[in-house]
C-alpha positions in Angstrom: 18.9 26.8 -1.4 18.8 27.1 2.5 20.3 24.3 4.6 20.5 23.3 7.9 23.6 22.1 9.9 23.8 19.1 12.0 26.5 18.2 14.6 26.9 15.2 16.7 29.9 13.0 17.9 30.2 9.5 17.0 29.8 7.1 19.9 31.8 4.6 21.6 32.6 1.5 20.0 32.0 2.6 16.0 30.9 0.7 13.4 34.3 -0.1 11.1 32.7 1.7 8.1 32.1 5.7 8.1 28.9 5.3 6.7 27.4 2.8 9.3 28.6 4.6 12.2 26.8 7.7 10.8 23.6 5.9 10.5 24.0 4.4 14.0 25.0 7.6 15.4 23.0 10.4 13.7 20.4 12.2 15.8 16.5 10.6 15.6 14.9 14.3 15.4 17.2 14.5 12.1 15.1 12.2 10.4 17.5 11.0 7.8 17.5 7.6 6.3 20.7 5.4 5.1 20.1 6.3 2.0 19.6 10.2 2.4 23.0 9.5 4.7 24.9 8.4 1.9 23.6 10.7 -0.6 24.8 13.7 1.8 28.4 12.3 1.8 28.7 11.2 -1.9 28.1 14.7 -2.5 30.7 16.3 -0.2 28.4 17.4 2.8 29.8 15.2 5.3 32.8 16.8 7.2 34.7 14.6 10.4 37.1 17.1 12.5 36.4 20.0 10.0 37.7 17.7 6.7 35.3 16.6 4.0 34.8 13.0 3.8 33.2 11.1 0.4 34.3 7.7 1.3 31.7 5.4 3.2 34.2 3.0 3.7 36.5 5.1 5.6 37.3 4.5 9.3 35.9 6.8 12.3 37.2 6.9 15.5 35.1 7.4 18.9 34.8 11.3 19.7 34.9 12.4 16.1 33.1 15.3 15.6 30.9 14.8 12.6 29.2 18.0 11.0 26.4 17.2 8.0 25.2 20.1 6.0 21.7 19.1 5.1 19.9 20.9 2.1 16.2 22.3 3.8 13.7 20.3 1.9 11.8 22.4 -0.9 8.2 22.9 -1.0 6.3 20.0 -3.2 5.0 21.5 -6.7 1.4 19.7 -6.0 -0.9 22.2 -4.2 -2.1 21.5 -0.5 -5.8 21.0 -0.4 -8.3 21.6 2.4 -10.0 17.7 2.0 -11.7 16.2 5.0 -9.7 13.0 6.2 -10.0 9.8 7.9 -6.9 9.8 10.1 -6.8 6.1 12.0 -3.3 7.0 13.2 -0.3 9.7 13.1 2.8 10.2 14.4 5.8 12.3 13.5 7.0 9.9 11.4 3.9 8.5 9.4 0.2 8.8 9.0 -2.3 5.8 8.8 -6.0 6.6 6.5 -8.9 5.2 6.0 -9.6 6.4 2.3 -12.9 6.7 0.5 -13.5 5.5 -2.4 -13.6 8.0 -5.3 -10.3 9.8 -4.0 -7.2 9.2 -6.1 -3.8 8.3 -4.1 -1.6 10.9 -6.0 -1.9 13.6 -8.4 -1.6 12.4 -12.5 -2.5 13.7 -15.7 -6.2 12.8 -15.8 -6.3 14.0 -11.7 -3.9 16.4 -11.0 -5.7 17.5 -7.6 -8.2 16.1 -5.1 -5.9 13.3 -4.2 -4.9 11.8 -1.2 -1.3 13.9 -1.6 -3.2 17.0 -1.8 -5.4 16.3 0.9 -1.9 15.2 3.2 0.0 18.5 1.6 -2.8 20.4 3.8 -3.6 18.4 6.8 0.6 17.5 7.3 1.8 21.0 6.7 5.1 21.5 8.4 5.0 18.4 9.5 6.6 16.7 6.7 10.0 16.8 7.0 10.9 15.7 4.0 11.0 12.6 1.6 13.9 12.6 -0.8 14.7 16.3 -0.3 11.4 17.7 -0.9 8.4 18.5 1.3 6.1 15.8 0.3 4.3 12.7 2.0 6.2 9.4 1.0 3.8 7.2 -0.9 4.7 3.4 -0.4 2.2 1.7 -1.4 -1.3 2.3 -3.9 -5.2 1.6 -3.3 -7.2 2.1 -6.5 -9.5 4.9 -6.6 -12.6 2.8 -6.2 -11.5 0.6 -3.3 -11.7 1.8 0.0 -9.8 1.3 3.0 -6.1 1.7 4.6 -3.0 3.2 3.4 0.4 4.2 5.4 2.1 7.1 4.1 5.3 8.4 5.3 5.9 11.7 6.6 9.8 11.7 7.1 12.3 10.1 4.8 14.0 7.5 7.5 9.9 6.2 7.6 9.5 6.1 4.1 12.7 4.0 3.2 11.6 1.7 6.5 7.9 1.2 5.0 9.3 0.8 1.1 11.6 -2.1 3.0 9.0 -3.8 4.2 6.4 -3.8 1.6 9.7 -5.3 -0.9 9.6 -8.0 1.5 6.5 -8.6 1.5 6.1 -8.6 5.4 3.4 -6.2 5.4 0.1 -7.7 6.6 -2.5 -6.7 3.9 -6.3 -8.2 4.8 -9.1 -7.1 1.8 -12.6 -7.2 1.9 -14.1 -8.5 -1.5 -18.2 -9.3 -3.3 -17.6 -11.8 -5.8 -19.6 -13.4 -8.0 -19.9 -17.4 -7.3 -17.9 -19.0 -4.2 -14.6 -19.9 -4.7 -14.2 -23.8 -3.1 -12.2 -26.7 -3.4 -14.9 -28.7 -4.4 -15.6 -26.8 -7.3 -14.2 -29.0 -10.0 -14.0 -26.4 -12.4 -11.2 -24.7 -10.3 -9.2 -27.8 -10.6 -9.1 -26.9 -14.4 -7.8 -23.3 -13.9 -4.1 -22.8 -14.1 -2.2 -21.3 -11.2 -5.5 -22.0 -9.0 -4.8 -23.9 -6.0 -5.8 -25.2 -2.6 -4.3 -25.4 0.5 -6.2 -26.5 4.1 -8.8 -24.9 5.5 -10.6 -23.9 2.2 -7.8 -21.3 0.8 -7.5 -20.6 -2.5 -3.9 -20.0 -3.7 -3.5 -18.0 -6.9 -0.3 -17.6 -8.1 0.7 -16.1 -12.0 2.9 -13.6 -13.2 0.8 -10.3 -13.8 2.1 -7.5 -16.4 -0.2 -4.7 -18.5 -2.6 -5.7 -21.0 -1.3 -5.6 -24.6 -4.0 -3.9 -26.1 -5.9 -2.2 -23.2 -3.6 0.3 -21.4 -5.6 0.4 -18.1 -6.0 -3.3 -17.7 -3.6 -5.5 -15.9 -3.1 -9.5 -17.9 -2.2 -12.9 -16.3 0.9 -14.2 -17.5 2.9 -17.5 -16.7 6.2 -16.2 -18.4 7.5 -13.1 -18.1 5.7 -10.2 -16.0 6.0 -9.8 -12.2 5.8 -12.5 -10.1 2.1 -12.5 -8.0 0.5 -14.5 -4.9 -3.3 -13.8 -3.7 -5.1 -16.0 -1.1 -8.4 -16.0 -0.3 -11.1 -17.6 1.5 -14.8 -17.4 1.8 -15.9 -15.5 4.6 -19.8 -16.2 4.1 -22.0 -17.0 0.5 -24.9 -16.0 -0.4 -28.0 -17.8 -2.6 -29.2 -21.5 -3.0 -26.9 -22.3 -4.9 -23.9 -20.4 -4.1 -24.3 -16.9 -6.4 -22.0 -14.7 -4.5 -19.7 -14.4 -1.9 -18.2 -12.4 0.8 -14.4 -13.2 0.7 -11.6 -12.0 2.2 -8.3 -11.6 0.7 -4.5 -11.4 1.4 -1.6 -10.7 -0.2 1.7 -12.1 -0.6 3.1 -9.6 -3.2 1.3 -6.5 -4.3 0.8 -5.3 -8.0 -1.3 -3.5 -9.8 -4.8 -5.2 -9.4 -3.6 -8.3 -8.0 -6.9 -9.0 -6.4 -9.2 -8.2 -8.9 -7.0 -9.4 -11.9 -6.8 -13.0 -9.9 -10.1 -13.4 -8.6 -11.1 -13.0 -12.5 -8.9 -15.1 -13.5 -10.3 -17.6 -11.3 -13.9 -16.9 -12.9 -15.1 -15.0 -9.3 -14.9 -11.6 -10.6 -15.7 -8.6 -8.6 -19.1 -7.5 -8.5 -18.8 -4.0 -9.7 -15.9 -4.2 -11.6 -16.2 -2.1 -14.4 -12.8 -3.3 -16.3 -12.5 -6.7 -14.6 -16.4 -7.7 -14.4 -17.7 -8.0 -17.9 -20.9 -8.3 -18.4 -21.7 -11.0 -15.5 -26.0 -11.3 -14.1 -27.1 -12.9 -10.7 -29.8 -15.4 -11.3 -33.3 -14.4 -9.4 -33.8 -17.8 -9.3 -30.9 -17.9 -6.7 -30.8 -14.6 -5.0 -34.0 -12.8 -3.9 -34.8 -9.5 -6.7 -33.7 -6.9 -3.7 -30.1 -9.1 -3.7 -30.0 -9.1 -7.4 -30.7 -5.5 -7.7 -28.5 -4.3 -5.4 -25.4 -6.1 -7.4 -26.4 -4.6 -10.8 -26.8 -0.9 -9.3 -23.5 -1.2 -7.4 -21.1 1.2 -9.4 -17.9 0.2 -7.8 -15.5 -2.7 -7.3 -17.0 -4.4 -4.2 -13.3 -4.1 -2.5 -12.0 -3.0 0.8 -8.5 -2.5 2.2 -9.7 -4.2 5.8 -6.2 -4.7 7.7 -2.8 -3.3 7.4 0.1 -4.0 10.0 3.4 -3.5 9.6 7.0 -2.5 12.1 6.4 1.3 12.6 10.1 1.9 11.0 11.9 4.2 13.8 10.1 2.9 16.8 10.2 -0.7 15.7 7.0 -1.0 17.6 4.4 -4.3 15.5 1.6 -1.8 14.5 -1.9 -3.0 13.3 -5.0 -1.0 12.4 -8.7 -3.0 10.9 -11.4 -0.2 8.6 -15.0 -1.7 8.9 -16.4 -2.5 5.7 -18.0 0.7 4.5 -21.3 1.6 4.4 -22.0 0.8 0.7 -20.3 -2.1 0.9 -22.1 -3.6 3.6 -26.1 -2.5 2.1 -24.7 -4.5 -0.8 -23.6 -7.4 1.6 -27.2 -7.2 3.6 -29.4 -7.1 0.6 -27.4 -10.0 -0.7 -28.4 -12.1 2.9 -31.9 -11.5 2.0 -34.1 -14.6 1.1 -37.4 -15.0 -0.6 
C-alpha cells in the first residue's frame, strides 16, 4: 500500500494531550479528522522528533516536529458511473444534491449500481480524498428512493465525521414537503384519541413514538412506545384542499431522523401519504369533495408525495451556517395543482 508523509510543527501554546494538539495543529489540506488522527497513532504512524508515539495522552512541547505516515486512500470497490446530477453546491470538502426520485442513495443487493454513490464515484473523481481510508463519498444521512430532494454528502473524512456530528445531534435543519390524505388539525377530535399525537401553538402537530422494523414485513418500519429508537416529526398544514378537507399540502420537520419517520408518523396519525405504496393502503378521495381531475391525479400518482425541501447545517471545516431550499418537483406540484382545482 502507498502512503503519503505529512510534516508539520506543533504550535505555540499546545494542547496538554498529544492527541489534541495534533488535531489543533495538523495541516487543513490534510483533511484528516480526530478520529482518522487517532487511528494513525494507535497504529504506530505518529512519530514526534523521529520517535514513535501510541499514547494520546502524552505531552508535546512547542516546536516538536511531528511526522504522520498516512496510508493513500484505496480506490472504492463500487464502480464510477457517468449519471447526470443536480449539484446545488460543492466544495472541497462536501457536495450538496438535489436527487430525483427513482435514484437509490447507495449501492445494495437488489441495486448494486445506478446510485447516488456511483453517480458521485464519477462526477467527484479525484476529488475525494478519502472517507475512512478509502476513496469513497461519505454518506451521512439517507433519502428514500422515491422521495426527492436534498442530501449532503462528504467528500473528505474531517467533513464526514463534522456532518455525522451534527445529524447525531440533531442540529441539522431538515424542512419536507408532503400530499396527505385529510388535514391534520387540532380541532380534529379524533387526533386527540391517537397516542403520541400532539399539539403545540400555531397549529403543529407533534408526533412523538419510538419507531423500530416491522415484525413480519421486513421493508416496513412499526410505531412502538417501548423499545425501538426514539422519534420526533412536526408538521403543519401548509394549504388543504376540498370542501371538506380531503387532502393537504404539509410540510414537515424533523427532530430525529429514522428510517421512514415521516411517512411511518403521518400514518400513524391516519394522514397517510398519497402515494405510498407500503404506508398508504388502500385509501380513495371522495369526488364528492375533490373535483374528478383532483381525484384522478391522486390515484395515478405512483410515488410517495414527499420532498426533501430544506437542509442547513455548519459546513464542518469552514464553520460557515449553510442552507440550501429544492422547489417542489415537477410531479409533485401537477399533483398539488390538480388537487386546487374546483368543480
Amino acid at each position: 500500500m502507498s502512503t503519503a508523509r505529512i510534516t508539520f510543527q506543533i504550535a505555540e501554546n499546545p494542547p496538554a494531550r498529544l492527541d489534541k494538539a495534533l488535531a489543533r495543529d495538523v495541516p487543513a489540506e490534510a483533511s484528516l479528522s480526530r478520529t482518522r488522527l487517532a487511528k494513525l497513532l494507535d497504529s504506530g504512524c505518529v512519530l514526534i522528533n523521529g520517535a514513535e508515539v501510541r499514547d494520546p495522552k502524552a505531552k508535546v512541547a512547542e516546536g516538536a516536529e511531528v511526522e504522520i505516515t498516512v496510508p493513500v486512500a484505496d480506490e472504492s470497490h463500487i464502480g464510477p458511473e457517468d449519471i447526470p446530477l443536480n449539484v446545488v453546491f460543492e466544495d472541497d470538502d462536501l457536495i450538496v444534491i438535489n436527487k430525483p426520485t427513482g435514484m437509490v442513495v447507495h449501492p445494495a443487493p437488489g441495486t448494486p449500481n445506478g446510485t447516488l454513490v456511483n453517480a458521485l464515484l464519477h462526477h467527484c473523481g479525484d476529488t475525494l480524498s478519502g472517507v475512512g481510508g478509502a476513496k469513497r463519498p461519505g454518506i451521512v444521512h439517507r433519502i428514500d428512493k422515491e422521495t426527492s430532494g436534498l442530501l449532503v454528502v462528504a467528500k473528505s473524512d474531517r467533513a464526514h465525521h463534522g456532518l455525522a456530528a451534527q445529524f447525531e445531534k440533531h442540529t441539522v435543519e431538515r424542512y419536507y414537503n408532503a400530499v396527505v390524505y385529510g388535514a391534520p388539525d387540532a380541532h380534529d377530535p379524533r387526533l386527540r384519541g391517537v397516542r403520541g399525537v400532539s399539539f403545540e401553538s400555531g397549529n403543529i402537530m407533534r408526533i412523538t413514538t419510538q419507531l423500530a422494523r416491522h415484525k413480519t414485513d421486513r421493508q416496513r418500519q412499526a410505531v412502538l412506545f417501548e423499545g425501538g429508537r426514539h422519534a420526533v416529526t412536526r408538521s403543519r398544514i401548509v394549504e388543504s384542499f376540498g370542501n371538506p378537507e380531503a387532502a393537504s399540502l404539509v410540510e414537515c420537520w424533523l427532530e430525529t431522523g429514522r428510517t421512514h419517520q415521516i411517512r411511518v408518523h403521518l400514518t400513524h396519525a391516519g394522514h397517510s401519504l398519497i402515494g405510498d405504496p407500503t404506508y398508504g393502503g388502500r385509501r380513495k378521495l371522495s369526488e364528492k369533495a375533490l373535483s374528478v381531475r383532483g381525484v384522478q391525479a391522486a390515484r395515478d400518482f405512483k410515488r410517495q408525495a414527499l420532498h426533501a425541501a430544506v437542509l442547513g447545517f455548519e459546513h464542518p471545516v469552514s464553520k460557515e451556517m449553510m442552507r440550501f431550499e429544492a422547489p417542489i418537483p415537477e410531479d409533485m406540484q401537477k399533483l398539488i395543482n390538480a388537487l386546487r382545482i374546483t368543480g
